[in-house]
C-alpha positions as CSV (number, residue, x, y, z in Angstrom):
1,X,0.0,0.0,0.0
2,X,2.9,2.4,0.6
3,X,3.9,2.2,-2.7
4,X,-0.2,2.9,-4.1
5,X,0.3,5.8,-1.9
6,X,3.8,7.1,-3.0
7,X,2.5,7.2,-6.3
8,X,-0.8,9.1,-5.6
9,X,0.8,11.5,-4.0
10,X,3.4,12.1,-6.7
11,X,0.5,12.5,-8.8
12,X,-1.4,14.5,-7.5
13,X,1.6,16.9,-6.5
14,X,2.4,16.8,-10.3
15,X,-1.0,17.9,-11.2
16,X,-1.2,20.4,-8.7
17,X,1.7,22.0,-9.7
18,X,1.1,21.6,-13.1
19,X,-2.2,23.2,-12.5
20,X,-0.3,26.2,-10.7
21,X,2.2,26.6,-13.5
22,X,-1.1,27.5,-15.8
23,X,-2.7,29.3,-13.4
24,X,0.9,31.3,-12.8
25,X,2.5,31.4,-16.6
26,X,-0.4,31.5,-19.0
27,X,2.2,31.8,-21.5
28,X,3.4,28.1,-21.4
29,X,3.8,27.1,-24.8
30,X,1.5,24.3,-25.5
């Protein structure tokens, strides 16, 4: 289970900061 859980939470820090990055630097190249 710790290993379910290592990866959730690299997940969802990965989203979230990929969600800030947007939210931050509209001007990310897509």
């Amino acid at each position: 289970m710790l290993e379910v859980h290592s990866t959730l939470v690299t997940l969802t820090y990965g989203y979230l900061s990929f969600a800030l990055a947007e939210k931050w630097l509209p001007s990310i190249p897509r």
